[in-house]
C-alpha positions in Angstrom: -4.8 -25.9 11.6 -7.2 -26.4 14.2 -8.9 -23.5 15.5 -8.0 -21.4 12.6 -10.4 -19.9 10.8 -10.1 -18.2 7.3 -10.3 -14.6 6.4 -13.9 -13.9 4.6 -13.9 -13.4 1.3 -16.6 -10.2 2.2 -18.0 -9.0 4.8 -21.7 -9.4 5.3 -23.4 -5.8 5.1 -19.8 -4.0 3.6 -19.9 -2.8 -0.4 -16.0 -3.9 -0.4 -14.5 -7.4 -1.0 -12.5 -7.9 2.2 -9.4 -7.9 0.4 -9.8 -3.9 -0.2 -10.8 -3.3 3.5 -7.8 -5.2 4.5 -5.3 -3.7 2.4 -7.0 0.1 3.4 -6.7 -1.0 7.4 -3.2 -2.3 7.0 -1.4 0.8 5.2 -3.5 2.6 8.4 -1.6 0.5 11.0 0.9 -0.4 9.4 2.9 3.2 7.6 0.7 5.3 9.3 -1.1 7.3 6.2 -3.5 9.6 6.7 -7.3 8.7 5.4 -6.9 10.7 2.8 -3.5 9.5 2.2 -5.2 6.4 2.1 -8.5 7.0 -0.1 -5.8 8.8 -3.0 -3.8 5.5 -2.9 -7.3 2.9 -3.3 -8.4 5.6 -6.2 -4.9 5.3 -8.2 -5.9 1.4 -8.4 -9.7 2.0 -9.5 -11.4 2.0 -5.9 -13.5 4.6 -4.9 -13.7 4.6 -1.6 -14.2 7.7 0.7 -11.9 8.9 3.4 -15.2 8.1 5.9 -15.7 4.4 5.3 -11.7 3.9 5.8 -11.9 5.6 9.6 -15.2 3.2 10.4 -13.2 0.4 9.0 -10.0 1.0 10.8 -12.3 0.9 14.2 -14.3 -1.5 13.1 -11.7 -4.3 11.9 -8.1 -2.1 13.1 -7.6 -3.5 16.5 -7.5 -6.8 15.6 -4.9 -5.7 12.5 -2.8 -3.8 15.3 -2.7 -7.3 17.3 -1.9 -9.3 14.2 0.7 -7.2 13.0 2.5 -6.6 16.5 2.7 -11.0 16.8 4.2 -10.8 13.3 6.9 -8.1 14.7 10.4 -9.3 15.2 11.4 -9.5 19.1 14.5 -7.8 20.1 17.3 -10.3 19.9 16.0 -11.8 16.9 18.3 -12.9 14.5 
């Protein structure tokens, strides 16, 4: 597609793959966990991650999560 650019694999100056920043910002948005909620749920699948570094990520990379994920959203009258 033209004028689509791929998600990074990492982000340049971030300890995480982008895979585990995405998945921490998206059940933010998405369920709305808490951050702790949040870091207990990365630590059950090995990632240590602390409750601080998934707030700066969430205002860091969450806005533009929120916009993605309300275009995805079903309009009403959607079959």
């Amino acid at each position: 597609m033209v004028g689509c650019r791929p998600s990074p694999t990492t982000y340049p100056g971030y300890r995480f793959p982008a895979a585990v920043i995405h998945h921490a910002v998206w059940l933010y948005h998405q369920f709305s966990l808490s951050l702790r909620d949040i870091e207990l749920i990365l630590a059950e699948r090995g990632v240590v991650v602390s409750h601080e570094s998934i707030r700066r990520w969430c205002l860091r990379f969450g806005a533009d999560f929120a916009v993605r994920l309300r275009k995805r959203r079903s309009t009403p009258g959607d079959t």
